[in-house]
mmCIF file of the N, C-alpha and C atoms, coordinates in Angstrom:
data_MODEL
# 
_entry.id   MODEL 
# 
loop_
_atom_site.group_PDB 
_atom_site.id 
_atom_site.type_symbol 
_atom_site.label_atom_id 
_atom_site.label_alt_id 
_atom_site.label_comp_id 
_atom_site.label_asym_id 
_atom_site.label_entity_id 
_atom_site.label_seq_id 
_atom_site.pdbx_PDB_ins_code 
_atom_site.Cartn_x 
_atom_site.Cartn_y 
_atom_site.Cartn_z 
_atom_site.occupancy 
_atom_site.B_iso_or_equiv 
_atom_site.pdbx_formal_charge 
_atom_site.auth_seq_id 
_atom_site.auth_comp_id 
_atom_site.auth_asym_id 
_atom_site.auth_atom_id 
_atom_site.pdbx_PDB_model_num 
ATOM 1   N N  . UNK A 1 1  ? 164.492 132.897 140.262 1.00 0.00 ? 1  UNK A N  1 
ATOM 2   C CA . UNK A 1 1  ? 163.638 131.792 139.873 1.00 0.00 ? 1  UNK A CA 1 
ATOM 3   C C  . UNK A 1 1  ? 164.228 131.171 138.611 1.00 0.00 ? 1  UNK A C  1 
ATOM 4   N N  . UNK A 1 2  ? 164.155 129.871 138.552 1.00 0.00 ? 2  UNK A N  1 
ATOM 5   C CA . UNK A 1 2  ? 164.768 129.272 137.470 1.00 0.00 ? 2  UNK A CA 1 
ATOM 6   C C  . UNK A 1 2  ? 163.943 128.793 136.401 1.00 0.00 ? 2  UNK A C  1 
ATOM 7   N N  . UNK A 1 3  ? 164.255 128.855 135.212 1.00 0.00 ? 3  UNK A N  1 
ATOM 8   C CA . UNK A 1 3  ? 163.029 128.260 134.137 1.00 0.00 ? 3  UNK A CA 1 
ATOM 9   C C  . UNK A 1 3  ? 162.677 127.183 134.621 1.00 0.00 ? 3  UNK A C  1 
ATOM 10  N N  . UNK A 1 4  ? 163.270 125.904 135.206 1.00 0.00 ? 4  UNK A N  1 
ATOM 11  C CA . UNK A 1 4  ? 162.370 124.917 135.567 1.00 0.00 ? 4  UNK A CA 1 
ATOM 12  C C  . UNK A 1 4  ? 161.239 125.235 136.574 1.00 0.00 ? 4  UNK A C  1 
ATOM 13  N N  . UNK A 1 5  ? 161.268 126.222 138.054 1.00 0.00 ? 5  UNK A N  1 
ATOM 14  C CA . UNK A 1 5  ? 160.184 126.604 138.448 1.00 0.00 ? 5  UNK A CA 1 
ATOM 15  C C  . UNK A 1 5  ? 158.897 127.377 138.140 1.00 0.00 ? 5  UNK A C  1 
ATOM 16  N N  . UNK A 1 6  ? 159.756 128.402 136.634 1.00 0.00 ? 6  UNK A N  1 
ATOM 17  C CA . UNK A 1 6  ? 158.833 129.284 135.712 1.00 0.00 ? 6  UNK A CA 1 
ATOM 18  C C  . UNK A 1 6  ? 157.723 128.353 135.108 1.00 0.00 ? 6  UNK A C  1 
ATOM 19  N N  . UNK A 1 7  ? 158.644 127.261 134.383 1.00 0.00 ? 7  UNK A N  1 
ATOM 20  C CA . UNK A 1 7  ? 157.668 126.180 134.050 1.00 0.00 ? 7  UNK A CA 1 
ATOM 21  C C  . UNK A 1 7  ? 156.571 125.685 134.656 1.00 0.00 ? 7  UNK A C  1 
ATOM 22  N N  . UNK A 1 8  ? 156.872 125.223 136.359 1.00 0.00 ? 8  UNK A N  1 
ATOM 23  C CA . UNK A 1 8  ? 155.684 124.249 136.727 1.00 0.00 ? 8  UNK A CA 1 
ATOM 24  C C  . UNK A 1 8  ? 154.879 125.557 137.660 1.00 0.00 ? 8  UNK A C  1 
ATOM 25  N N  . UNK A 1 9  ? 155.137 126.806 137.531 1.00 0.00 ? 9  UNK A N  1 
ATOM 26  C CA . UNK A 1 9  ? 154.184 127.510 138.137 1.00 0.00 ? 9  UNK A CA 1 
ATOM 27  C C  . UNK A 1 9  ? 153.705 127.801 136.737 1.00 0.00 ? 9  UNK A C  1 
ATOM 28  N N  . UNK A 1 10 ? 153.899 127.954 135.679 1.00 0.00 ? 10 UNK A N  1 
ATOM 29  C CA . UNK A 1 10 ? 152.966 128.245 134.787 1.00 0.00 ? 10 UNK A CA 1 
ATOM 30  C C  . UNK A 1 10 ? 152.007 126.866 134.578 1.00 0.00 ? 10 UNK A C  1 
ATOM 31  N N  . UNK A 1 11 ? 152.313 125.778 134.812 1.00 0.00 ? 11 UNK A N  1 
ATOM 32  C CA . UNK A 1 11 ? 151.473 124.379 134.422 1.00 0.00 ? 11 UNK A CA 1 
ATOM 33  C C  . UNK A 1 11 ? 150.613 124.495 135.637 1.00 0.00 ? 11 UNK A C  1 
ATOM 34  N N  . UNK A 1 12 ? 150.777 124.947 136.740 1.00 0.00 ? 12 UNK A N  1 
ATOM 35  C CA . UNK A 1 12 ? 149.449 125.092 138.182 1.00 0.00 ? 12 UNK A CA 1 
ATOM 36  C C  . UNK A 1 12 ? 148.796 126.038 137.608 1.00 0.00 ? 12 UNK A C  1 
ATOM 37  N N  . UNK A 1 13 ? 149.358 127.352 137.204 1.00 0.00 ? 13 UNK A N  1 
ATOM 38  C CA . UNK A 1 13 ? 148.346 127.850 136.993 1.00 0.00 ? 13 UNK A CA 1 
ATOM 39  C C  . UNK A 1 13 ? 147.297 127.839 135.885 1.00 0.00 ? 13 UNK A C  1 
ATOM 40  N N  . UNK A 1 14 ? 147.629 126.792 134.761 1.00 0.00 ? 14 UNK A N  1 
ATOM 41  C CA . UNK A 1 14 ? 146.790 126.232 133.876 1.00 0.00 ? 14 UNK A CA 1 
ATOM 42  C C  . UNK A 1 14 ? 146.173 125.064 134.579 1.00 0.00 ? 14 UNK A C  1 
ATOM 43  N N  . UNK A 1 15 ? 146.720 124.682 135.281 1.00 0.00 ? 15 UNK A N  1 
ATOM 44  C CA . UNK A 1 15 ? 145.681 123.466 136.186 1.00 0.00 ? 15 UNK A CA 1 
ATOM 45  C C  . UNK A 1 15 ? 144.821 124.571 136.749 1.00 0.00 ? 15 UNK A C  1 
ATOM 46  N N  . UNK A 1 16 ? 145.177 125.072 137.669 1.00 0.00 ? 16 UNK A N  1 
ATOM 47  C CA . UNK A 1 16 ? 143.969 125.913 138.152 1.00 0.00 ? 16 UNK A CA 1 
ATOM 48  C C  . UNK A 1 16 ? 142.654 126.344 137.605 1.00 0.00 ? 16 UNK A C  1 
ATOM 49  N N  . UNK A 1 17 ? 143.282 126.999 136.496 1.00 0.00 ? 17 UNK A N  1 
ATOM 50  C CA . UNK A 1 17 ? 142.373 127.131 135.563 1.00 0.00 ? 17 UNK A CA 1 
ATOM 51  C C  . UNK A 1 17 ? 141.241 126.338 134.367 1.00 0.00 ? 17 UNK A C  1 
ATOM 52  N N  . UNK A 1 18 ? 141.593 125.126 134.496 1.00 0.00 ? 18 UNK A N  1 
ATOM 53  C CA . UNK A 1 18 ? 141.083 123.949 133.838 1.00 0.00 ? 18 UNK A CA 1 
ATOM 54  C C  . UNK A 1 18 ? 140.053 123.397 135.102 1.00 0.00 ? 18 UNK A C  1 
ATOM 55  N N  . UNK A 1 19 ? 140.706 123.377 136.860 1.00 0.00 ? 19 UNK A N  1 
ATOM 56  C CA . UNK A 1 19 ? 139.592 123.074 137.223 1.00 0.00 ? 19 UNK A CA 1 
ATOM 57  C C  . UNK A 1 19 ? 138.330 123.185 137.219 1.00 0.00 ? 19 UNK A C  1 
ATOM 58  N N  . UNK A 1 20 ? 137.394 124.206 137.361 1.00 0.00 ? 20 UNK A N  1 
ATOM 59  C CA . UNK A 1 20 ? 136.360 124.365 137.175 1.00 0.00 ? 20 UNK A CA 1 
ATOM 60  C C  . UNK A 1 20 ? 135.885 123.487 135.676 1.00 0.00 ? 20 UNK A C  1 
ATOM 61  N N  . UNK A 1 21 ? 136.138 123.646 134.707 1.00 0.00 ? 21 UNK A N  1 
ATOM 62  C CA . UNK A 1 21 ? 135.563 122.978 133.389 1.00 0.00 ? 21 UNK A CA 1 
ATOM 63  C C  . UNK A 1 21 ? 135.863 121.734 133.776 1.00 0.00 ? 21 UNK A C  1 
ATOM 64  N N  . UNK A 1 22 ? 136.883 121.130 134.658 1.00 0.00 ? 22 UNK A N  1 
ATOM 65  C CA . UNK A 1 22 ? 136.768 119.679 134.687 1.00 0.00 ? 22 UNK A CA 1 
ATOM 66  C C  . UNK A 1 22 ? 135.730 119.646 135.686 1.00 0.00 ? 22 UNK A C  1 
ATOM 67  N N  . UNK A 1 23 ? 135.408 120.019 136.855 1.00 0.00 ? 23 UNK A N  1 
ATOM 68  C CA . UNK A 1 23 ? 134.244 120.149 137.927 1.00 0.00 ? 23 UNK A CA 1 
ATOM 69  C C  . UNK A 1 23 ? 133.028 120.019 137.110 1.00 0.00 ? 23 UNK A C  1 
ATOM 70  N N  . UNK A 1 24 ? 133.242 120.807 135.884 1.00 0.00 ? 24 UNK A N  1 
ATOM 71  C CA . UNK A 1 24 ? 131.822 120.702 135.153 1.00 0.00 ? 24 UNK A CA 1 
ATOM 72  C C  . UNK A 1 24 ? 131.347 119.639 133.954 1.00 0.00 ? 24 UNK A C  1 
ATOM 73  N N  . UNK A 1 25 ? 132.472 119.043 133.585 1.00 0.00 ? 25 UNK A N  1 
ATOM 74  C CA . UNK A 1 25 ? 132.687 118.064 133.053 1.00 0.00 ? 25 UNK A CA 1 
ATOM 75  C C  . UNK A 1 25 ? 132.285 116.963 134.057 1.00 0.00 ? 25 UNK A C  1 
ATOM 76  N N  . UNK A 1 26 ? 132.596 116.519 134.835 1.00 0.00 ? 26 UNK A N  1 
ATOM 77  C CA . UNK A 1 26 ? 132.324 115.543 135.644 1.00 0.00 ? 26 UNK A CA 1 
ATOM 78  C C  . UNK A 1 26 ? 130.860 115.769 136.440 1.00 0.00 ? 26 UNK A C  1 
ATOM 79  N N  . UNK A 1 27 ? 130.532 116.721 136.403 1.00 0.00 ? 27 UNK A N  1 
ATOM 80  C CA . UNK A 1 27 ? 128.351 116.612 136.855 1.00 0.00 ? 27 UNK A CA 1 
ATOM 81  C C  . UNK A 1 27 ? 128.311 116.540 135.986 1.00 0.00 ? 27 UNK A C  1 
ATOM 82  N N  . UNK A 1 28 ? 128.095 116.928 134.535 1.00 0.00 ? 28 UNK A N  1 
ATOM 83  C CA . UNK A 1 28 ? 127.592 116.794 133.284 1.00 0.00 ? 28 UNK A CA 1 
ATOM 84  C C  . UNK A 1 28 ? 127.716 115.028 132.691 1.00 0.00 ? 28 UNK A C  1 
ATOM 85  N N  . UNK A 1 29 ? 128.995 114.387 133.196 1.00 0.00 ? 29 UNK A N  1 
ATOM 86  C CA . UNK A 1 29 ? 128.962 112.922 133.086 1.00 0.00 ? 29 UNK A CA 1 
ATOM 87  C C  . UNK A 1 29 ? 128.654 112.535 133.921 1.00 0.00 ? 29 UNK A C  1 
ATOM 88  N N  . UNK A 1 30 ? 128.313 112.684 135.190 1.00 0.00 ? 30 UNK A N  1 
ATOM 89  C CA . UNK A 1 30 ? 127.173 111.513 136.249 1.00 0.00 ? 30 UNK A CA 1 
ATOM 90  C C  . UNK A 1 30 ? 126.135 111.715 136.656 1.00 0.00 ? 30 UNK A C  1 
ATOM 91  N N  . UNK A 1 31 ? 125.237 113.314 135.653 1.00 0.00 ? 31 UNK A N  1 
ATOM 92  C CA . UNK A 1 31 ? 124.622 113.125 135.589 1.00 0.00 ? 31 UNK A CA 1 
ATOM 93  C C  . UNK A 1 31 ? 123.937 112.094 134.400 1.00 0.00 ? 31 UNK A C  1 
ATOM 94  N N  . UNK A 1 32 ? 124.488 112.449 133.662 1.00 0.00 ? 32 UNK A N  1 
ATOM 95  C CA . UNK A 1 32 ? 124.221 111.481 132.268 1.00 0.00 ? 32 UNK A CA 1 
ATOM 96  C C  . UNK A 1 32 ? 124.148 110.102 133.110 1.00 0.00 ? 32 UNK A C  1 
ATOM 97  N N  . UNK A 1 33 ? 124.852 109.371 133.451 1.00 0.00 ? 33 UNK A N  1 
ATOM 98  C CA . UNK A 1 33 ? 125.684 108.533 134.244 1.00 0.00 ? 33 UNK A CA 1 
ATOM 99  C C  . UNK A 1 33 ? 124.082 107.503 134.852 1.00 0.00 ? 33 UNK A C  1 
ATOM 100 N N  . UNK A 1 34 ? 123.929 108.909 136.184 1.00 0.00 ? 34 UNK A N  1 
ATOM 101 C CA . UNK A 1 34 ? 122.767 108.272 137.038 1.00 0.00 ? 34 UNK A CA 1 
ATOM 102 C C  . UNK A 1 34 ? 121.637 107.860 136.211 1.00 0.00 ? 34 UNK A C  1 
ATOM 103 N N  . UNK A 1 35 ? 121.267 108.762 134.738 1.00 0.00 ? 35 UNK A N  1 
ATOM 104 C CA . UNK A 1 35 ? 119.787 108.808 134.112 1.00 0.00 ? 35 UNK A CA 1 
ATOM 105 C C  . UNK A 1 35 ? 120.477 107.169 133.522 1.00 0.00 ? 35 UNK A C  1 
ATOM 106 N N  . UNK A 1 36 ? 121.053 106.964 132.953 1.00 0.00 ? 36 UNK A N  1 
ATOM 107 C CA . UNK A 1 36 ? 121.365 105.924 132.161 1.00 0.00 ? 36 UNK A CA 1 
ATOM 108 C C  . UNK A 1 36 ? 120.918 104.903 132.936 1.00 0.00 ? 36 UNK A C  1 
ATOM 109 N N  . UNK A 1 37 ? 121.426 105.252 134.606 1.00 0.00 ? 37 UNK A N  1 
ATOM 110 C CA . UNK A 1 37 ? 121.214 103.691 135.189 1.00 0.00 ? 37 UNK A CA 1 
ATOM 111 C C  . UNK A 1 37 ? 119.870 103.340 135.446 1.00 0.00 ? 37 UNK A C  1 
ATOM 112 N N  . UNK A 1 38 ? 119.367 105.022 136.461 1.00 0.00 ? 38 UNK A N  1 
ATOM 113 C CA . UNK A 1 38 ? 118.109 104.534 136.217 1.00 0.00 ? 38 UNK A CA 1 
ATOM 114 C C  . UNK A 1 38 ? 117.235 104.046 134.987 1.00 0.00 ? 38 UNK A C  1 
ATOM 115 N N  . UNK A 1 39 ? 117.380 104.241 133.968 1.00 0.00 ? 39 UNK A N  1 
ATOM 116 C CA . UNK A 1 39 ? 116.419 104.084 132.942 1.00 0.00 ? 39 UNK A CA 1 
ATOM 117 C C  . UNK A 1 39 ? 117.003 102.363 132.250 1.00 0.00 ? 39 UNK A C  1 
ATOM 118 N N  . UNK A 1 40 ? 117.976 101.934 132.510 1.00 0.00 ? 40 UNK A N  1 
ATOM 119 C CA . UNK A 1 40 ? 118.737 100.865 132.345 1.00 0.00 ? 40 UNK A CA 1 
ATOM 120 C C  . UNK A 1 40 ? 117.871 99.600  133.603 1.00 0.00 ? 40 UNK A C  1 
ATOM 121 N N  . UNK A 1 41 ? 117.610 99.903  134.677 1.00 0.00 ? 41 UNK A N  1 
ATOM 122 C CA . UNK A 1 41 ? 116.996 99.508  135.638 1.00 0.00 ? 41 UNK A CA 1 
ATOM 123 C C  . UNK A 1 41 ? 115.640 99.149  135.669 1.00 0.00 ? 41 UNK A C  1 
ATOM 124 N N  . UNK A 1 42 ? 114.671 100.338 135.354 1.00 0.00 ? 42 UNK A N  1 
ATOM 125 C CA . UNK A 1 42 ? 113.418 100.453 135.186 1.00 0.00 ? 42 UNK A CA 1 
ATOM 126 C C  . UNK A 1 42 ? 113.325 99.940  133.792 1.00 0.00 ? 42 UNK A C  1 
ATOM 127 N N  . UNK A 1 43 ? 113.682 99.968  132.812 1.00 0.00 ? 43 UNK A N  1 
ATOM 128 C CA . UNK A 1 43 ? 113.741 98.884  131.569 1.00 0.00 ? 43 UNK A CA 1 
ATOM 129 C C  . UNK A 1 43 ? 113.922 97.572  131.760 1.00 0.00 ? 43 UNK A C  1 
ATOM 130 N N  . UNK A 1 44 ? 114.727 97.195  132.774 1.00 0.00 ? 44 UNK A N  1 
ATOM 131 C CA . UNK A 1 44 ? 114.657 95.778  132.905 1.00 0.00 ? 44 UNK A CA 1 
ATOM 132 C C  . UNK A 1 44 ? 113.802 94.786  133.813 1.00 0.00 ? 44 UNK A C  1 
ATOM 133 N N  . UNK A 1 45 ? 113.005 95.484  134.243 1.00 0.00 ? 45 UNK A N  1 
ATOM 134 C CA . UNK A 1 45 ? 112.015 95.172  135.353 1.00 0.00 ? 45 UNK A CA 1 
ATOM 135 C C  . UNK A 1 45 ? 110.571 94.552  134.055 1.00 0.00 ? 45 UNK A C  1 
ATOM 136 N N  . UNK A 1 46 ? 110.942 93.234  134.176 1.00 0.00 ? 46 UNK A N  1 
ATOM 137 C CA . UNK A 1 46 ? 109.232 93.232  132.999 1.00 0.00 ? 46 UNK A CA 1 
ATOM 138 C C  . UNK A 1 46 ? 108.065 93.541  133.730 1.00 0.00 ? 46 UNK A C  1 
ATOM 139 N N  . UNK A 1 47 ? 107.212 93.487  133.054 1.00 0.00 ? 47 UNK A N  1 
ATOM 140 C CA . UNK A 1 47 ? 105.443 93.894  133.267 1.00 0.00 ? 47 UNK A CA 1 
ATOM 141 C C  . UNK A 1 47 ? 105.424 92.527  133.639 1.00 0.00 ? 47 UNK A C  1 
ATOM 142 N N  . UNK A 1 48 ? 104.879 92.777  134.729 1.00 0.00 ? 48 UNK A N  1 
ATOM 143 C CA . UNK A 1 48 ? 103.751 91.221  135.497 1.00 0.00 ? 48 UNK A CA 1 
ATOM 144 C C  . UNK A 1 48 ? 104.512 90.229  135.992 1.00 0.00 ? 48 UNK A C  1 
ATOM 145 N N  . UNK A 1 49 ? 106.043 90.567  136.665 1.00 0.00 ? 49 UNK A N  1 
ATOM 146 C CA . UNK A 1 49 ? 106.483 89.825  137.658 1.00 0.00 ? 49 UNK A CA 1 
ATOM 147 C C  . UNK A 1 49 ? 106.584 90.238  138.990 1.00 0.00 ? 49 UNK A C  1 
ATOM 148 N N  . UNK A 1 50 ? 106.585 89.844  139.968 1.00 0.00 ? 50 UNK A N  1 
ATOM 149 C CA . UNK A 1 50 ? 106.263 90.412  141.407 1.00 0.00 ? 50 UNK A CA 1 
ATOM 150 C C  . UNK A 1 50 ? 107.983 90.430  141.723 1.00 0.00 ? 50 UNK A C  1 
ATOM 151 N N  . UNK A 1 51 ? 107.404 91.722  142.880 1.00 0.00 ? 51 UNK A N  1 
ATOM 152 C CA . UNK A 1 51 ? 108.617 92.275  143.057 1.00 0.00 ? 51 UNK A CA 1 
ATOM 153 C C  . UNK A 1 51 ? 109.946 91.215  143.739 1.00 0.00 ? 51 UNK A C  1 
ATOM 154 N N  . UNK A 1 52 ? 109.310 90.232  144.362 1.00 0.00 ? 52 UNK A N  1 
ATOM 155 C CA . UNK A 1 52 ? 110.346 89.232  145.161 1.00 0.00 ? 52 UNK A CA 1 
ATOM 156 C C  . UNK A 1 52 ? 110.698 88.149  143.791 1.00 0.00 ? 52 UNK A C  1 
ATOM 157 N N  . UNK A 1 53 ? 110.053 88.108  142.756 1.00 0.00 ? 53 UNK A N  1 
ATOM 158 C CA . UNK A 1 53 ? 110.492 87.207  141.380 1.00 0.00 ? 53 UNK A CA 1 
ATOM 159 C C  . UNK A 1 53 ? 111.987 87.797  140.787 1.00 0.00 ? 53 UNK A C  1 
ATOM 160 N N  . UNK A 1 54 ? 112.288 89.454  140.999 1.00 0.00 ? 54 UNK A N  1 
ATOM 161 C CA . UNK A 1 54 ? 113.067 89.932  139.775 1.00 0.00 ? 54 UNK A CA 1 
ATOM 162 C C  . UNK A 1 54 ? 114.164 89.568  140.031 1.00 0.00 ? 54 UNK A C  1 
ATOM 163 N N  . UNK A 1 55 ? 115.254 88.934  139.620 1.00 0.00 ? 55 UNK A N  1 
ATOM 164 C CA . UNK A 1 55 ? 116.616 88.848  139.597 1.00 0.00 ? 55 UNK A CA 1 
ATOM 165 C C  . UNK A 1 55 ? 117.621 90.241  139.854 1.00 0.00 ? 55 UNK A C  1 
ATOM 166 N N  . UNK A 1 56 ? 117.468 90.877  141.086 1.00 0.00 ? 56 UNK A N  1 
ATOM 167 C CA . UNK A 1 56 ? 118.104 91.439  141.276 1.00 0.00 ? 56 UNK A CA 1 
ATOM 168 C C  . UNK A 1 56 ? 119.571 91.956  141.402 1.00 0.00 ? 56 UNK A C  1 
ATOM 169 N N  . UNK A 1 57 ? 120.280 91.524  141.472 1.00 0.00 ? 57 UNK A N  1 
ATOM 170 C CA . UNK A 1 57 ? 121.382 91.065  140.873 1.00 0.00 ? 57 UNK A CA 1 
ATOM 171 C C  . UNK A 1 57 ? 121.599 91.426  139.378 1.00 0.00 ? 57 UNK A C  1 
ATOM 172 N N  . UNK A 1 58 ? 121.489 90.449  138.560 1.00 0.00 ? 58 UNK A N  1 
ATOM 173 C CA . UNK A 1 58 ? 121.247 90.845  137.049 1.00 0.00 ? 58 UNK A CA 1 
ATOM 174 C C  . UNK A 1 58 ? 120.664 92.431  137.179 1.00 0.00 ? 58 UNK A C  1 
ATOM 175 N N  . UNK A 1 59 ? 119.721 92.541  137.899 1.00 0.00 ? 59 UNK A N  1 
ATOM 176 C CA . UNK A 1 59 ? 119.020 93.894  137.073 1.00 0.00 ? 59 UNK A CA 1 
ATOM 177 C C  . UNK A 1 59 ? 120.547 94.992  137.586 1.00 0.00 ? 59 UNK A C  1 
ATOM 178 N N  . UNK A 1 60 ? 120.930 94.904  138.928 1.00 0.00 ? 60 UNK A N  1 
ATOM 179 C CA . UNK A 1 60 ? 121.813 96.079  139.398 1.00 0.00 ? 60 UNK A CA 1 
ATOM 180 C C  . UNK A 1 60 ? 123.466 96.031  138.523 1.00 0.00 ? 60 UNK A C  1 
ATOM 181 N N  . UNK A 1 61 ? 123.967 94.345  138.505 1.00 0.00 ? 61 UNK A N  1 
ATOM 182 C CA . UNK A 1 61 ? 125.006 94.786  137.538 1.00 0.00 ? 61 UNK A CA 1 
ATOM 183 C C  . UNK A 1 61 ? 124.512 95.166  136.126 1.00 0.00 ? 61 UNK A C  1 
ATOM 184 N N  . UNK A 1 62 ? 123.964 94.950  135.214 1.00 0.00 ? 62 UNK A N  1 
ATOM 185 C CA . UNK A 1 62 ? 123.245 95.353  134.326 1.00 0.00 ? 62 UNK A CA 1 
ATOM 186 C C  . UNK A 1 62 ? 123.033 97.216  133.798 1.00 0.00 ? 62 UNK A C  1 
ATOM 187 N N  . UNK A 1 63 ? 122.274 97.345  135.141 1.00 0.00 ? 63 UNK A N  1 
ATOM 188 C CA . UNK A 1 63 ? 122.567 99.143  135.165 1.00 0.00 ? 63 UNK A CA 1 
ATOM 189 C C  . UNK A 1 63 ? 123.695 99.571  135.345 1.00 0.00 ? 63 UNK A C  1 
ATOM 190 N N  . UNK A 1 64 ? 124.730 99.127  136.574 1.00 0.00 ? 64 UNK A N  1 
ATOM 191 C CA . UNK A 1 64 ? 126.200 99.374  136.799 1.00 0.00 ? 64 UNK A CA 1 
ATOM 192 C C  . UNK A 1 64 ? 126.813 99.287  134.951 1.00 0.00 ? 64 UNK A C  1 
ATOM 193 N N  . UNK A 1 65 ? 126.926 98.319  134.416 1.00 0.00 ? 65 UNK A N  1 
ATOM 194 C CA . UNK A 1 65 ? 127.454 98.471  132.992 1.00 0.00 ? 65 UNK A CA 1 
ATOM 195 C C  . UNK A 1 65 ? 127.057 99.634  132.733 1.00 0.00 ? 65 UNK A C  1 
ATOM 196 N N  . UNK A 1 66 ? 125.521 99.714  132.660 1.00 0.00 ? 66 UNK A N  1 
ATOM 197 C CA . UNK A 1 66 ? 125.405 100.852 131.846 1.00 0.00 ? 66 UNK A CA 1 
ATOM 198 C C  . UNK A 1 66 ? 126.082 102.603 132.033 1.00 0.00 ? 66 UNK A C  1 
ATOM 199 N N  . UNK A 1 67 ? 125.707 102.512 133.495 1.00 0.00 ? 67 UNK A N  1 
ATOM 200 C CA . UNK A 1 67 ? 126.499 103.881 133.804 1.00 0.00 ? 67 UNK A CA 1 
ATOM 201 C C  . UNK A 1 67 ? 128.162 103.830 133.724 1.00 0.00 ? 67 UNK A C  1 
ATOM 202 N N  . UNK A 1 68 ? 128.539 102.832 133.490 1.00 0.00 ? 68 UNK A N  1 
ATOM 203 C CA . UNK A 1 68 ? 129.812 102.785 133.606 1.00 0.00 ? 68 UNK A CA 1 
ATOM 204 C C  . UNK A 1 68 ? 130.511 103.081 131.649 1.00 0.00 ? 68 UNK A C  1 
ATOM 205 N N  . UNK A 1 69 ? 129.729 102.912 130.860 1.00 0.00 ? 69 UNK A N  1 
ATOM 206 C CA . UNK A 1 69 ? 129.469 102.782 129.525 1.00 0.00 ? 69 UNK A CA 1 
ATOM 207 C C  . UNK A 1 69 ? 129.252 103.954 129.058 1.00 0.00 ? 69 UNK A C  1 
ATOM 208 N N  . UNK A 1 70 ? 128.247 104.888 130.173 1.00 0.00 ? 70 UNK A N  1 
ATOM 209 C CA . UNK A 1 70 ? 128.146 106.332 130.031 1.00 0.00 ? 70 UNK A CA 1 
ATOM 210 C C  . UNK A 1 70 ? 129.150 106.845 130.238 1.00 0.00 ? 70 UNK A C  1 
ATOM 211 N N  . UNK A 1 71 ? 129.745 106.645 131.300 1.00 0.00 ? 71 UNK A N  1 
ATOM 212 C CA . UNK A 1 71 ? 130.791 107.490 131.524 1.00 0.00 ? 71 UNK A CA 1 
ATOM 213 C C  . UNK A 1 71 ? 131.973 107.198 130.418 1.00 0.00 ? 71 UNK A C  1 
ATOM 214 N N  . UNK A 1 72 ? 132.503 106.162 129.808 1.00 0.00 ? 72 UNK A N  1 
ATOM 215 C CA . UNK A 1 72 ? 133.360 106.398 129.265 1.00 0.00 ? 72 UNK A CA 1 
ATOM 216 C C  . UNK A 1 72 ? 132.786 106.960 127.650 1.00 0.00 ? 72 UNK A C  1 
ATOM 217 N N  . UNK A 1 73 ? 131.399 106.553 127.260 1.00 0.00 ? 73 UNK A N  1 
ATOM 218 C CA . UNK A 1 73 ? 130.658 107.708 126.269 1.00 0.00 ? 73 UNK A CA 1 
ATOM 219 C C  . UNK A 1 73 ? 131.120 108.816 126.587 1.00 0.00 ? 73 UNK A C  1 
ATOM 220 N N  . UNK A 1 74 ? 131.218 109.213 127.184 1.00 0.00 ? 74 UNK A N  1 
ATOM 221 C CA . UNK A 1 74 ? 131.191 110.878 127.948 1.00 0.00 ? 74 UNK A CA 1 
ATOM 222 C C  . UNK A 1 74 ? 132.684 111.529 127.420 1.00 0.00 ? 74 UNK A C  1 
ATOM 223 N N  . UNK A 1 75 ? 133.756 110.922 127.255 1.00 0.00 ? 75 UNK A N  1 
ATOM 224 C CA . UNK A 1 75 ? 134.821 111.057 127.409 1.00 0.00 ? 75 UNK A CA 1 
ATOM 225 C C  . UNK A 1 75 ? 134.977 111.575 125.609 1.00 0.00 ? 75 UNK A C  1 
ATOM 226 N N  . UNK A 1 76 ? 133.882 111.415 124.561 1.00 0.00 ? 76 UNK A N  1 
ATOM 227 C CA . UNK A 1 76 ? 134.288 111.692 123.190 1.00 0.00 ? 76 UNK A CA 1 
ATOM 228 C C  . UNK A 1 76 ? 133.735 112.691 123.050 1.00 0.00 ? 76 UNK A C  1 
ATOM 229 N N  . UNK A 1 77 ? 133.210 113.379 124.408 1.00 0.00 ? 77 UNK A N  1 
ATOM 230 C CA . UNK A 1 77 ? 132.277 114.507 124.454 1.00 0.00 ? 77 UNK A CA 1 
ATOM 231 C C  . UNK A 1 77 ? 131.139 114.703 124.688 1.00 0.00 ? 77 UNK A C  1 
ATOM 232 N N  . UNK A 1 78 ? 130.417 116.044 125.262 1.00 0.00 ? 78 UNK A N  1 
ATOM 233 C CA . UNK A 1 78 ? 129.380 115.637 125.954 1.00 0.00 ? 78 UNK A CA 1 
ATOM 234 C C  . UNK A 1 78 ? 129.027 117.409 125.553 1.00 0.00 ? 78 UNK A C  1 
ATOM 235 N N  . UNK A 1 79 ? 127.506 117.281 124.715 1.00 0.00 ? 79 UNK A N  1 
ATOM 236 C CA . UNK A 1 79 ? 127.506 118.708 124.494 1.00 0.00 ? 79 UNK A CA 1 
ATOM 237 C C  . UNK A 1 79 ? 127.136 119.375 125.425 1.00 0.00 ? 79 UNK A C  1 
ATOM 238 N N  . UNK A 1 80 ? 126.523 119.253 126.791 1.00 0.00 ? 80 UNK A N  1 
ATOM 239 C CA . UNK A 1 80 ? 125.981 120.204 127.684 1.00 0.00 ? 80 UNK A CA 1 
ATOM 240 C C  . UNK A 1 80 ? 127.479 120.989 128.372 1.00 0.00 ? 80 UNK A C  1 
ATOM 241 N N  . UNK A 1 81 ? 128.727 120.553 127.817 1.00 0.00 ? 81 UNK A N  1 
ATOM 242 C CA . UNK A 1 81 ? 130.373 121.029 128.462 1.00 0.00 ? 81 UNK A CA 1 
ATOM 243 C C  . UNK A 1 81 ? 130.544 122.231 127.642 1.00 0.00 ? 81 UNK A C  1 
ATOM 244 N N  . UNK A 1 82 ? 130.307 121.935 126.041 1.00 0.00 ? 82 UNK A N  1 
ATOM 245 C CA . UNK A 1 82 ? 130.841 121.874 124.770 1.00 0.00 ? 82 UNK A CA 1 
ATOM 246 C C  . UNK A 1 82 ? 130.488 123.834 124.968 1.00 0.00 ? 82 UNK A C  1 
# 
């Protein structure tokens, strides 16, 4: 075996080993993710317009930002990983 193969079987088997914490890293950011949108959503819905009035559209890209905003929040850390 040559040091260059010593090398990239030692880098799989640190990938290997990183998977799981990234598996858990990534539910821990969409969950964050989904709450953001919903609550991004249901915030933008005012009191006392009927449901065929709301600008739907606006309200769904609107939440999309937001979860999308979470997720890259997520990326400076996220204590439920930590």
């Amino acid at each position: 075996m040559s040091t260059d193969d010593h090398t990239i079987l030692c880098f799989e088997d640190e990938a290997e080993q990183d998977l799981p914490a990234a598996r858990g890293w990534w539910r821990a950011a969409l969950r964050r993710a989904v709450k953001t949108v919903a609550q991004t959503a249901v915030a933008l819905i005012p009191a006392g317009i009927g449901i065929n009035e709301l600008p739907w559209l606006a309200v769904a890209g609107s939440a999309a930002l937001a979860g999308l905003l979470s997720i890259l929040t997520s990326i400076a850390g996220l204590p439920e990983v930590a």
